[in-house]
VEXMAR-25851 format. One record per residue: x, y, z negated of N, C-alpha, C in turn; residue in one letter. Coordinates in Angstrom, 1 decimal. Each point is the difference from the previous one (the first is absolute). Example, Ala and Ser with C-alpha at 12.3 -4.5 7.8 and 13.67 -1.06 7.14 Angstrom:
! residues 2
[rec [13.2; -5.7; -7.8]; [-0.9; 1.2; 0.0]; [0.9; 1.2; 0.0]; "a"]
[rec [-0.4; 1.1; 0.7]; [0.9; 1.1; 0.0]; [-0.8; 1.1; -0.8]; "s"]
END
This chain:
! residues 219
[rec [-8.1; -51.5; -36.5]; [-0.9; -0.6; -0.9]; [-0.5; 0.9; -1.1]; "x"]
[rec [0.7; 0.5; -0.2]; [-0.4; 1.4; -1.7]; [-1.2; 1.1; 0.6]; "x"]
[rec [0.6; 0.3; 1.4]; [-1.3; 0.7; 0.8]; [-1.3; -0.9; 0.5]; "x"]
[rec [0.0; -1.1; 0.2]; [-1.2; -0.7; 0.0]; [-0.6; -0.1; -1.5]; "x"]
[rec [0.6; 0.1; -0.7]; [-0.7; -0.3; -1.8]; [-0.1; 1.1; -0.7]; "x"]
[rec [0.2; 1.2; 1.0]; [-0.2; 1.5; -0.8]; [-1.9; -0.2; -0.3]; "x"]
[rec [-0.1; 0.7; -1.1]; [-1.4; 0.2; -0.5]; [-0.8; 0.1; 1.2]; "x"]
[rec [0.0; 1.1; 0.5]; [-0.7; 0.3; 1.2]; [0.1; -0.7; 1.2]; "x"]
[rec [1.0; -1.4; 0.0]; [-0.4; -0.5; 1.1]; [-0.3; -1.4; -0.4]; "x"]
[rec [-0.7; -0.6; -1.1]; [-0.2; -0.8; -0.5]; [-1.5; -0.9; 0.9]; "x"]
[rec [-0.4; 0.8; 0.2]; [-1.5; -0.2; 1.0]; [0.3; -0.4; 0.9]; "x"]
[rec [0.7; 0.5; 0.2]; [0.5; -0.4; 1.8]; [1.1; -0.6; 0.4]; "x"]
[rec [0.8; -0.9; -1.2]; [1.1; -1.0; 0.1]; [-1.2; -1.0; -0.5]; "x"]
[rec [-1.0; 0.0; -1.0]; [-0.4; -1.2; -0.4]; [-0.8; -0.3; 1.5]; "x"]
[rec [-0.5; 0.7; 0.8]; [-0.8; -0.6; 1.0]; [0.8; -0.5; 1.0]; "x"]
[rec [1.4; -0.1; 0.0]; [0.7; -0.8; 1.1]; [0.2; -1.0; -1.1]; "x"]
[rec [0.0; -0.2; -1.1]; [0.3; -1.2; -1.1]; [-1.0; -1.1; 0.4]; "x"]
[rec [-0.9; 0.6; 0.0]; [-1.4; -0.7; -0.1]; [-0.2; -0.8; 1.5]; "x"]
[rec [0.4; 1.1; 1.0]; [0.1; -0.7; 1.4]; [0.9; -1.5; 0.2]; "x"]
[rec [1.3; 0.3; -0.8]; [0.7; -1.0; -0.2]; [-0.2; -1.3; -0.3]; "x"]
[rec [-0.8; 0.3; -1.4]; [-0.7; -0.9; -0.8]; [-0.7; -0.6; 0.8]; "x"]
[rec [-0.9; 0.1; 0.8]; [-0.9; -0.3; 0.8]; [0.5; -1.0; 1.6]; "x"]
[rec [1.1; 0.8; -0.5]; [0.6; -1.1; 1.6]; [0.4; -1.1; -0.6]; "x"]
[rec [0.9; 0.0; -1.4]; [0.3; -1.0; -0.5]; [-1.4; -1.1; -0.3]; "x"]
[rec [-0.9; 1.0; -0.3]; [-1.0; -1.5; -0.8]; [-0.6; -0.2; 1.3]; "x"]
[rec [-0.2; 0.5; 1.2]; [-0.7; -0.7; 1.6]; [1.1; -0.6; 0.1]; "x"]
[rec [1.3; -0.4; -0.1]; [1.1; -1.0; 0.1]; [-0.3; -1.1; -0.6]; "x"]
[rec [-0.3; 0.0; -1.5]; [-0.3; -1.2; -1.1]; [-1.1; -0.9; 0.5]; "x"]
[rec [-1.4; 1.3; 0.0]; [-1.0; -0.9; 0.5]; [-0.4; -0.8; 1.3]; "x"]
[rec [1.2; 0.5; 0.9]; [-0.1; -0.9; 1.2]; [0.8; -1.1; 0.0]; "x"]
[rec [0.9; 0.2; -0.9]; [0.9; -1.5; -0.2]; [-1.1; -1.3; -0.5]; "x"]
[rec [-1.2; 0.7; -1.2]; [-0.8; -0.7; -0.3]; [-1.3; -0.2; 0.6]; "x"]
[rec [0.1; 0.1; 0.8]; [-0.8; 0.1; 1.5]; [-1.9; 1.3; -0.6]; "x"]
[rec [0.8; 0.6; -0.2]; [-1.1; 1.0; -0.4]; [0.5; 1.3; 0.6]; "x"]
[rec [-1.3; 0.8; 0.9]; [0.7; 1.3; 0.4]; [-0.5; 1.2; -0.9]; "x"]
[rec [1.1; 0.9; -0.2]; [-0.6; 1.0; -0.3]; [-1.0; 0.8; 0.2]; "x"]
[rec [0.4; 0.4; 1.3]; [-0.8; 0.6; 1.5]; [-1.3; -0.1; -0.2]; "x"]
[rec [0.0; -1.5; -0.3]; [-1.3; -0.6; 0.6]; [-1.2; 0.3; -1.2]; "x"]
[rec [1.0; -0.1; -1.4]; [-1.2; 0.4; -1.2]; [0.1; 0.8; 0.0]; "x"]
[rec [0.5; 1.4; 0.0]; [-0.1; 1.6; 0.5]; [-1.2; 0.4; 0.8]; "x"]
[rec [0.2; -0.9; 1.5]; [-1.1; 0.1; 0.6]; [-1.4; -0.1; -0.5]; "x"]
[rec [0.0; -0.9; -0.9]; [-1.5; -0.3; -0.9]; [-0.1; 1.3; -0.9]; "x"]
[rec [0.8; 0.2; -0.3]; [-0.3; 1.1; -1.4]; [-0.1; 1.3; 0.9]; "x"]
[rec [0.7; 0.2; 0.3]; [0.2; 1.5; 0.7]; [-0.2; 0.5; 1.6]; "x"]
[rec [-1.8; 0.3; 0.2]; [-0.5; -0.5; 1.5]; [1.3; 0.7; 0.9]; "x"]
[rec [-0.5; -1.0; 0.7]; [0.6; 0.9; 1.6]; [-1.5; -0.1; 0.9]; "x"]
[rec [-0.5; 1.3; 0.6]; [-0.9; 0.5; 0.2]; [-0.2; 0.4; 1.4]; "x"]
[rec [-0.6; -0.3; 0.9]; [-0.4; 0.5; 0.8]; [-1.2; 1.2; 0.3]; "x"]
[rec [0.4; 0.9; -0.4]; [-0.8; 1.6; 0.1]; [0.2; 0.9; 1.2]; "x"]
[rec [-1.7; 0.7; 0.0]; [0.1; 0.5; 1.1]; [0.0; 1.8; -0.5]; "x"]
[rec [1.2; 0.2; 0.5]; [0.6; 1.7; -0.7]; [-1.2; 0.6; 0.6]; "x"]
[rec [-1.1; 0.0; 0.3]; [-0.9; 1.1; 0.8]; [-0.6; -0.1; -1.2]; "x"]
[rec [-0.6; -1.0; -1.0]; [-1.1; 0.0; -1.0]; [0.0; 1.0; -0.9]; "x"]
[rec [-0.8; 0.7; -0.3]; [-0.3; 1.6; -1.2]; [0.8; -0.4; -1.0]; "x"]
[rec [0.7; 0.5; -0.7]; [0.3; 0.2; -1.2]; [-0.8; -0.5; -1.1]; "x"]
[rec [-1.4; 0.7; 0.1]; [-1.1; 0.1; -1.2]; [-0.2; -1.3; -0.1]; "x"]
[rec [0.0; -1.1; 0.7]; [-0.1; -1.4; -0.1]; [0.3; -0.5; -1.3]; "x"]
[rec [-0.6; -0.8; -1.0]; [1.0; -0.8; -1.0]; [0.8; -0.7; 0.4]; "x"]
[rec [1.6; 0.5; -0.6]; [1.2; -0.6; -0.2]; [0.7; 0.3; 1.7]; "x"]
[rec [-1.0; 1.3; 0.6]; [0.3; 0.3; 1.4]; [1.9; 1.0; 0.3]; "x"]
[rec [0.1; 0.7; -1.2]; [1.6; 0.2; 0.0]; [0.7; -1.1; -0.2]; "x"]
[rec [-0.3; -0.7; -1.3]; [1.0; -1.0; 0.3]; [0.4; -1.1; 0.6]; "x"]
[rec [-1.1; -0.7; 0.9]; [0.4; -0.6; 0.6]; [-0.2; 0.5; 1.4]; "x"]
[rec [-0.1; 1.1; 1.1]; [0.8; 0.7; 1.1]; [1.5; 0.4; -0.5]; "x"]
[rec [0.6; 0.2; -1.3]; [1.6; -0.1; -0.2]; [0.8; -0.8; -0.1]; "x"]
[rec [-0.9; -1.5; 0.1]; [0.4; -1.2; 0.0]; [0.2; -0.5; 1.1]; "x"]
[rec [-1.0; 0.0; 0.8]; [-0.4; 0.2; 1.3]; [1.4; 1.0; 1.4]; "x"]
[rec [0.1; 1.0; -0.8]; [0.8; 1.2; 0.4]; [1.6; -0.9; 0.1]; "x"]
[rec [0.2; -0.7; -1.1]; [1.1; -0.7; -0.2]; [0.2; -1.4; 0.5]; "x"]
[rec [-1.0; -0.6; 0.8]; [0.1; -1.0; 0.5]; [0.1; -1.1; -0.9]; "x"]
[rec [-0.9; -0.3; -1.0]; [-0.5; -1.0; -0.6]; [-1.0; -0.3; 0.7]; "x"]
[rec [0.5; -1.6; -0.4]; [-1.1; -0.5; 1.0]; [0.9; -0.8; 1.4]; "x"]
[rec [1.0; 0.7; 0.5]; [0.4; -0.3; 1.2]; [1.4; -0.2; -0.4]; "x"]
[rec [1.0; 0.3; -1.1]; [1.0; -0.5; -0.2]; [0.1; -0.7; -1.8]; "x"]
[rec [0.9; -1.1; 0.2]; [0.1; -0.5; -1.8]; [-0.5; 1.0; -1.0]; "x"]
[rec [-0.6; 0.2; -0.6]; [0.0; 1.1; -1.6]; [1.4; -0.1; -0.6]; "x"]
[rec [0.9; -1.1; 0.2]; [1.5; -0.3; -0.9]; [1.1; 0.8; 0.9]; "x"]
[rec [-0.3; 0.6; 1.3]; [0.7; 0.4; 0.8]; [-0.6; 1.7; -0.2]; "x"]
[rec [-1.0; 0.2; -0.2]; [-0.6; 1.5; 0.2]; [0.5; 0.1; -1.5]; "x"]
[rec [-0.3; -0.4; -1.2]; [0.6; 0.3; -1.0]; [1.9; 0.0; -0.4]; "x"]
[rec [0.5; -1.1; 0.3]; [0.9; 0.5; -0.1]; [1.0; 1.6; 1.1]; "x"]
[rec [-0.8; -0.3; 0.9]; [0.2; 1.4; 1.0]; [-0.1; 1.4; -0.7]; "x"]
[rec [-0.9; 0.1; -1.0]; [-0.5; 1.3; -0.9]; [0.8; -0.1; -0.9]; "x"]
[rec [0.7; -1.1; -0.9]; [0.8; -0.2; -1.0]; [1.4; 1.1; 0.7]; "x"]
[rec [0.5; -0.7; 1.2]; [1.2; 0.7; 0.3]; [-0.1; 0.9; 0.4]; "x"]
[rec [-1.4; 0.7; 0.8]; [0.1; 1.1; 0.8]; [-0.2; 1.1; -1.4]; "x"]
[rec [-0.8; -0.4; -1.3]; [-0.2; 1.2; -1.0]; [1.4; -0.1; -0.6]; "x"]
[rec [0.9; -1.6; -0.3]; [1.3; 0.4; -0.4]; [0.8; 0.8; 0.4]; "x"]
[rec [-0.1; -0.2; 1.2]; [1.6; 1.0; 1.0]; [-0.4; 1.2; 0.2]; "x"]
[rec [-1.4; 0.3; 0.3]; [-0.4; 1.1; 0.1]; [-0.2; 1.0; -1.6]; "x"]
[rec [-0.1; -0.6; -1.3]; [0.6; 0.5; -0.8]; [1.1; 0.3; -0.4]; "x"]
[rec [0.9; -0.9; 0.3]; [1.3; -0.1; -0.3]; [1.0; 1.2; 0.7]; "x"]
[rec [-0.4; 0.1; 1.4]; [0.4; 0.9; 1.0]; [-0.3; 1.5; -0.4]; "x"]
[rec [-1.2; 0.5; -0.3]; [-0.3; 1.2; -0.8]; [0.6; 0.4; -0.7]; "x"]
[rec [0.5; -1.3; -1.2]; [0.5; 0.8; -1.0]; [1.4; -0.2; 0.1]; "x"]
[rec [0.2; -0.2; 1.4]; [1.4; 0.6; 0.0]; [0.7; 1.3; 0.6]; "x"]
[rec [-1.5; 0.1; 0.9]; [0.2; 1.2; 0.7]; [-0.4; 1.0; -1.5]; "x"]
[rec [-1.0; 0.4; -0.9]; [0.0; 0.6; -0.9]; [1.6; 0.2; -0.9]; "x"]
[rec [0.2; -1.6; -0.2]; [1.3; 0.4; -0.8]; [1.1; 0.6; 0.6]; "x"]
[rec [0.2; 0.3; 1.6]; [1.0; 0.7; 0.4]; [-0.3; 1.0; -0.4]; "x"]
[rec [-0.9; 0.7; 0.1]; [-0.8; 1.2; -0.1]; [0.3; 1.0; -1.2]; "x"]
[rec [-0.8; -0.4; -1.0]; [-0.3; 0.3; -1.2]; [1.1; -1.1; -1.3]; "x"]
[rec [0.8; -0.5; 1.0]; [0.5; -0.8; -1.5]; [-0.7; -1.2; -0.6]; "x"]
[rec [-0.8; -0.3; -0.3]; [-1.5; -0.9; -0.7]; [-0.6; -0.3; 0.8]; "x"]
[rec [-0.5; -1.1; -0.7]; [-1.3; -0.5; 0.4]; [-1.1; 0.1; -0.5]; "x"]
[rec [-1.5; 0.2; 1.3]; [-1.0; 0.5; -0.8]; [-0.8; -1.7; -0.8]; "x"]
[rec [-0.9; 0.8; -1.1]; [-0.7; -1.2; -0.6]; [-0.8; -1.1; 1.4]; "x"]
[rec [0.4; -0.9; -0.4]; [-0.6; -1.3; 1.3]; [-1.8; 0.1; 0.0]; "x"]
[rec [-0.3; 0.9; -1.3]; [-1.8; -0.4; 0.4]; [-0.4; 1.4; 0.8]; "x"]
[rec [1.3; 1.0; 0.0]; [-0.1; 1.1; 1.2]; [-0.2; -0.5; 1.3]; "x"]
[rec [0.4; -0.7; -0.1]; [0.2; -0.1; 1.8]; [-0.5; -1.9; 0.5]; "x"]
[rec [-1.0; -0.1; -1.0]; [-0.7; -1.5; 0.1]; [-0.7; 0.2; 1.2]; "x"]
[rec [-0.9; 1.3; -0.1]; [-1.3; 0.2; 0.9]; [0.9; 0.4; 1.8]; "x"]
[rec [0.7; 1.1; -0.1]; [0.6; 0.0; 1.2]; [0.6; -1.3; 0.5]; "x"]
[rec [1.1; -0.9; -0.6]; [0.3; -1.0; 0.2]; [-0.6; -0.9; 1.3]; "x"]
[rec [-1.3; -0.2; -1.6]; [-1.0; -1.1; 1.0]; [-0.8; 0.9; 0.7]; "x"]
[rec [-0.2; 1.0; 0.2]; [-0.5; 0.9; 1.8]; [0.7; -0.9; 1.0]; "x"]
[rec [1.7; 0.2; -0.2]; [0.6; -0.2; 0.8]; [0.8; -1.4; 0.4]; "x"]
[rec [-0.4; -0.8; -0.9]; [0.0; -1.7; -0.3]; [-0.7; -0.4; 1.4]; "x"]
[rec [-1.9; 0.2; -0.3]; [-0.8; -0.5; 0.6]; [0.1; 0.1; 1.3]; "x"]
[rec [0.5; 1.0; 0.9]; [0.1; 0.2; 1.5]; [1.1; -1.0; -0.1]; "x"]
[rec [1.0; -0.4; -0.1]; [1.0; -1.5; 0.1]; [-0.5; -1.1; 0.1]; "x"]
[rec [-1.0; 0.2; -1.5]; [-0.3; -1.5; 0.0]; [-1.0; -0.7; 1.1]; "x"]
[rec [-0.6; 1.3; 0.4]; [-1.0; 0.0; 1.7]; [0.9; -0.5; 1.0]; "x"]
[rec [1.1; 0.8; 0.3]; [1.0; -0.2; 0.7]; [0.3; -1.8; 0.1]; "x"]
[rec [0.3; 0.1; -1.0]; [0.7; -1.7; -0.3]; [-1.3; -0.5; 0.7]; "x"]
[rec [-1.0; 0.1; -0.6]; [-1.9; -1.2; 0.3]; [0.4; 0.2; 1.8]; "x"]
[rec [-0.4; 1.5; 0.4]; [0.0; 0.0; 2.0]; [1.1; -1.3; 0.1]; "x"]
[rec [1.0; 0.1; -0.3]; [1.1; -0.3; 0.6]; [-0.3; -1.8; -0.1]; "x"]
[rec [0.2; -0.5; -1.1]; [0.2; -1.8; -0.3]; [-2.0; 0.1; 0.5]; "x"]
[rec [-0.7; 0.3; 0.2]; [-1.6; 0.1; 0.2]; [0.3; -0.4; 1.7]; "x"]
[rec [0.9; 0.4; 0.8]; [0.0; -0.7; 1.1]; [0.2; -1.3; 0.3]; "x"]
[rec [1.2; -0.4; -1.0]; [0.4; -1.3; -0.4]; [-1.1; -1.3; -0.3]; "x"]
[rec [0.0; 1.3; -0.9]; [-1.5; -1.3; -1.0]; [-1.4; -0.2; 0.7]; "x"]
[rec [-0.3; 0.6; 0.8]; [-1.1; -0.3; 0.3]; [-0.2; 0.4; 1.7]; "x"]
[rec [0.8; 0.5; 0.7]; [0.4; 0.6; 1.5]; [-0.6; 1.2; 0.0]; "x"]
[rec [-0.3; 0.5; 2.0]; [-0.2; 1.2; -0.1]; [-1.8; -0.2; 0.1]; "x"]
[rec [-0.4; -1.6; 0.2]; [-1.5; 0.6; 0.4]; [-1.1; 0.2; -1.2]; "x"]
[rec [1.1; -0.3; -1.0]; [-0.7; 0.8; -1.5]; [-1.5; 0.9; 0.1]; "x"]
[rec [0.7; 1.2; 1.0]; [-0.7; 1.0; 0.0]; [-1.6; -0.1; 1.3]; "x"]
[rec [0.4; -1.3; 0.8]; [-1.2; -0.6; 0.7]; [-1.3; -0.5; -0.7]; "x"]
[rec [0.4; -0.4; -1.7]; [-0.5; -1.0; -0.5]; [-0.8; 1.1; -0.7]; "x"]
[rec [-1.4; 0.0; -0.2]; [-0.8; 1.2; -0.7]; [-0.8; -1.1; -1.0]; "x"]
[rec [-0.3; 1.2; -0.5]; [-0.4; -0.3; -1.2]; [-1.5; -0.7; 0.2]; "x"]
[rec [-0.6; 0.0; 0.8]; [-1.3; 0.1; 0.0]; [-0.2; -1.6; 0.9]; "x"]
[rec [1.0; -0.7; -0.5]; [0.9; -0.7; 0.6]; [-0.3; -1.8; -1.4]; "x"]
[rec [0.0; 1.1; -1.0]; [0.2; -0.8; -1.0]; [-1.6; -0.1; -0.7]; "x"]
[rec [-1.2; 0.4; 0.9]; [-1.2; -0.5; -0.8]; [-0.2; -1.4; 0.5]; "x"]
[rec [-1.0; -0.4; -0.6]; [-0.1; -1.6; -0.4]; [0.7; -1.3; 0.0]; "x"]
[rec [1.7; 0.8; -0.9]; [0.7; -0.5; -0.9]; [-0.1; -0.5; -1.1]; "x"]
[rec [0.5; -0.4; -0.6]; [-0.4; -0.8; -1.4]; [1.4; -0.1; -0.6]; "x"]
[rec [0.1; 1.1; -0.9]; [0.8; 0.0; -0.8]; [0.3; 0.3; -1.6]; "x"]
[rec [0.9; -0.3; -0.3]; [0.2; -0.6; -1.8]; [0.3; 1.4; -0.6]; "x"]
[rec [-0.8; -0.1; -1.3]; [0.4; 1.3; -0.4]; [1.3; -0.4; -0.8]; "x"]
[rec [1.2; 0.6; -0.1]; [1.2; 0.0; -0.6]; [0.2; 0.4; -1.1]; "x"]
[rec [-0.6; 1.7; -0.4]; [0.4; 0.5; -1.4]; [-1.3; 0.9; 0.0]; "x"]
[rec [-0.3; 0.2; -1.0]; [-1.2; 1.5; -0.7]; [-1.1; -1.0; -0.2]; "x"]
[rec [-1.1; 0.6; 0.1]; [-1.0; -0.2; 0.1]; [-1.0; 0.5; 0.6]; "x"]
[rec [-0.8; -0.4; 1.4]; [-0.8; 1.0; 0.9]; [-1.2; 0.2; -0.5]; "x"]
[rec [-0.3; 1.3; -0.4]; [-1.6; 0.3; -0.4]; [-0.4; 1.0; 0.9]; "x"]
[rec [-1.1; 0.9; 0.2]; [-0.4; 1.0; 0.8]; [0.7; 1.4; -1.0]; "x"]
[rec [0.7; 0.6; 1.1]; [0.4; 0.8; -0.4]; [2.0; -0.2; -0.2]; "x"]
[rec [0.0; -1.0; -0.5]; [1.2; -0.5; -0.5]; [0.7; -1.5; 1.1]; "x"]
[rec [0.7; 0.6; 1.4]; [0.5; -0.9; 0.4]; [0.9; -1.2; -0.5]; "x"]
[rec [0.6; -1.0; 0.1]; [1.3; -1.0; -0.3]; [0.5; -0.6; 1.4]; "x"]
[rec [1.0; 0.0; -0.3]; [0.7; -0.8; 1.4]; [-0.2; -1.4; -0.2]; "x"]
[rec [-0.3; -0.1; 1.8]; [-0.1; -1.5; 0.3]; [0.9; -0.5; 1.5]; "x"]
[rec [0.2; -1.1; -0.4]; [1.1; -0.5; 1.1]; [-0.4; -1.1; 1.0]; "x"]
[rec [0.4; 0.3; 1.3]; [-0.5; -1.3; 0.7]; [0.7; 0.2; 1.9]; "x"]
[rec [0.3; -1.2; 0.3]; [1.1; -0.3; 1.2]; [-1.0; -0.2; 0.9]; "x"]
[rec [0.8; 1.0; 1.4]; [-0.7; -0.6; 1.5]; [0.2; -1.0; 0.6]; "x"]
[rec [-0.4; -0.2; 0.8]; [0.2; -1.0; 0.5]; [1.5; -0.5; 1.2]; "x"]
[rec [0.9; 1.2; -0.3]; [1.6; 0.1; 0.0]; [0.4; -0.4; -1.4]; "x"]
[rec [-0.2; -0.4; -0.4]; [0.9; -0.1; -1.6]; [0.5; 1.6; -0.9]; "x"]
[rec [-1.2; 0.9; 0.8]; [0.9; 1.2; -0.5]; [-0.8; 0.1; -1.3]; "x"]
[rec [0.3; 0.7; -1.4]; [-0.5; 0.2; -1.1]; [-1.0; 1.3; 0.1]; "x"]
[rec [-0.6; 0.5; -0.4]; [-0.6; 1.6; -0.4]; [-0.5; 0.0; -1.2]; "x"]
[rec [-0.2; 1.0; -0.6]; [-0.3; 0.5; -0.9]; [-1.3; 1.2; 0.0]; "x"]
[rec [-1.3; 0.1; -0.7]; [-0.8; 0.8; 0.4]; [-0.2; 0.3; -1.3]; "x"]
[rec [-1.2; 1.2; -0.3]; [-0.3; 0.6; -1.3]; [-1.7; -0.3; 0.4]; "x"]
[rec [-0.6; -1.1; -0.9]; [-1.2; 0.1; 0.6]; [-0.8; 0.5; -1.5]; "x"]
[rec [-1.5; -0.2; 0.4]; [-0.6; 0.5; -1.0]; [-1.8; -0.5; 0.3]; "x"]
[rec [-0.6; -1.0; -1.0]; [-1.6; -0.1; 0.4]; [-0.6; 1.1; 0.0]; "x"]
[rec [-1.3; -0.2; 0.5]; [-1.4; 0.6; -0.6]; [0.0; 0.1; -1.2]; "x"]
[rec [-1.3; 0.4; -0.3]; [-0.4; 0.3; -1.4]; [-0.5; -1.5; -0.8]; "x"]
[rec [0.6; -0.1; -1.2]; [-0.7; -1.1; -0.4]; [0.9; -1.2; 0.3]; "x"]
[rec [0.7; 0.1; 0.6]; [1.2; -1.1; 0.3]; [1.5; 0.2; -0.8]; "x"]
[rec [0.3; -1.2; -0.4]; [1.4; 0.2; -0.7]; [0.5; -1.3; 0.7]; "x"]
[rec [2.0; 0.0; 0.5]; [1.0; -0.8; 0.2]; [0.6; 0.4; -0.7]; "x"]
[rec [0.6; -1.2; -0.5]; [1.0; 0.0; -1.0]; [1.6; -0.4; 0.9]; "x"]
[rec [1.1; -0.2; -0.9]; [1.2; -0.5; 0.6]; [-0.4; -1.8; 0.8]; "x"]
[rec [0.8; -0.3; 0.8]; [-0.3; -1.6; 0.9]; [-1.2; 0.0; 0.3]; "x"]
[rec [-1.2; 0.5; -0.1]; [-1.0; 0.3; 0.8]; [0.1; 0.3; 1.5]; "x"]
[rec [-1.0; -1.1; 0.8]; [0.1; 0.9; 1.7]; [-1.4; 0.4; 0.2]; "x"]
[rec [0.7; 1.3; 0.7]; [-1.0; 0.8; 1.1]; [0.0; -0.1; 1.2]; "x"]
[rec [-1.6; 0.9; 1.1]; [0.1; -0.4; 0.7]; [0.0; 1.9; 0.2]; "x"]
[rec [1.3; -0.2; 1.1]; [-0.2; 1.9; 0.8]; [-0.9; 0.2; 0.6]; "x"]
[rec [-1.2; 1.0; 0.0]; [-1.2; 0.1; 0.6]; [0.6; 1.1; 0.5]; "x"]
[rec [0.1; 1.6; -0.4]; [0.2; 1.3; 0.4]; [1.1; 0.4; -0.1]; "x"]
[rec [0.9; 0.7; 0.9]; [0.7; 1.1; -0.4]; [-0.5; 1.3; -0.7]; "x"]
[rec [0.4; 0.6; -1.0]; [-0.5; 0.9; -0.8]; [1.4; 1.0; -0.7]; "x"]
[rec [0.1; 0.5; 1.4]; [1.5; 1.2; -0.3]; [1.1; -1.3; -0.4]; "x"]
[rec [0.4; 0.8; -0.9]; [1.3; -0.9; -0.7]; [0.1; -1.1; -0.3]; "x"]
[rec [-1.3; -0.7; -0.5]; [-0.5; -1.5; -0.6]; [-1.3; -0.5; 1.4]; "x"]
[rec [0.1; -1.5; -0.8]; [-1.2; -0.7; 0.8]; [-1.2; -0.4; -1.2]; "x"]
[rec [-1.4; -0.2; 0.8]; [-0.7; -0.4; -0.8]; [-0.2; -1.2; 0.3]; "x"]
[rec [-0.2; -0.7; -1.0]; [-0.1; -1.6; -0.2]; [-1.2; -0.6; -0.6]; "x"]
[rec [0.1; -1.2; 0.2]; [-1.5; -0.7; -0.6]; [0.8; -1.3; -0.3]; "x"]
[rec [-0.9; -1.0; -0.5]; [0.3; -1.3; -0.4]; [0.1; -0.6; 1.2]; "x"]
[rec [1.0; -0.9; 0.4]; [-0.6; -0.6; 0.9]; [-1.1; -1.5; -0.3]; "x"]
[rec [-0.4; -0.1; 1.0]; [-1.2; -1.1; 0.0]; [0.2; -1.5; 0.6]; "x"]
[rec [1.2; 0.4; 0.9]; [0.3; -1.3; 0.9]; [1.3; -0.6; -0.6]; "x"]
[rec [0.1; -1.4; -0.1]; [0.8; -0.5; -0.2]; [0.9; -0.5; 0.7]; "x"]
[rec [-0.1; 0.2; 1.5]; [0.8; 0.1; 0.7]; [0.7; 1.0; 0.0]; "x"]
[rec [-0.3; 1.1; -0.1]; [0.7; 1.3; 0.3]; [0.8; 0.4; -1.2]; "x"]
[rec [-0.2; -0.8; -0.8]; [1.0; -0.2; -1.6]; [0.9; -0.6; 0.2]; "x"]
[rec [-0.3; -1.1; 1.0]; [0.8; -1.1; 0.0]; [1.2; 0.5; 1.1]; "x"]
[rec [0.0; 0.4; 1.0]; [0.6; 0.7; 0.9]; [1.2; 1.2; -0.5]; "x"]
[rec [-0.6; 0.4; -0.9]; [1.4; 1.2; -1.0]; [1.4; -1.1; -0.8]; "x"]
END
């Protein structure tokens, strides 16, 4: 216990704290029939990206690292607590191999950046792995080009040109997805707003209003 609460490993005991914390309150709120998981998923996309998209794209790094991590295709409450424990242990473990070493521990904001280098390939690991579970293997049958004239809900941001927001909407499996779309020029969605997926456009889709009320009604 005195080596988990040394200065330097303060960072990296509070993130298995927090993991804890977290399992306890997804305990509470399912007793009261509310899921964690499930508001997570609203707030924090899970994404279906296609890793081939440029870079230069707006918001094109970060959401192919989202992407890279299998949001989108496993819980957000599962990919995040995965990162919690893989950056705790994986700090914790360092600075033990250090303290054989040299006696001491180095400062915890030394080794934040390596850490999470070495966090994120786990927390991938973890997404491959429950990503069969959650959704099988014909995942990878199911393309993207797959999901135009869909109609779905924008969840969080706000989509302007230039500036995508995620929006959410289910196949006709019951499976969920997550996309990064973005209008034309001259168009603004807001949050609970629906779209209609017209284009693939690299990382994101382009969207329009839809016009049919049927096709509203169907989402």
């Amino acid at each position: 216990m005195a080596f988990l609460l040394q200065d330097g490993n303060q960072l990296f005991t509070g993130a298995l704290v927090l993991m804890l914390m977290i399992a306890m309150l997804e305990g509470v709120m399912i007793l009261i029939g509310v899921g964690l998981s499930e508001v997570l998923d609203n707030l924090l996309p899970d994404m279906d990206i296609d890793l081939d998209a440029p870079d230069a794209e707006p918001g094109g790094v970060l959401t192919k690292l989202l992407g890279w991590l299998r949001f989108g295709e496993v819980p957000a409450l599962i990919l995040l607590v995965a990162f919690l424990v893989a950056f705790g242990i994986t700090g914790l473990l360092i600075q033990m191999v250090v303290a054989s070493f040299i006696g001491s521990l180095l400062p915890s904001w030394l080794l934040v950046l390596p850490v999470l280098l070495l966090a994120l390939p786990q927390v991938r690991f973890v997404g491959n792995v429950l990503r069969r579970f959650a959704v099988g293997d014909e995942t990878e049958a199911v393309g993207r080009k797959t999901f135009i004239g869909r109609v779905a809900t924008i969840t969080i941001g706000q989509a302007t040109t230039g500036s995508p927001a995620e929006a959410r909407f289910s196949d006709e499996f019951g499976t969920t997805h997550y996309v990064m779309v973005e209008p034309d020029a001259h168009e603004t969605f807001g949050q609970g707003e629906q779209v209609l997926l017209v284009e693939e456009r690299g990382a994101s889709f382009r969207v329009i209003r839809p016009t049919s009320k049927h096709l509203m009604e169907q989402n």
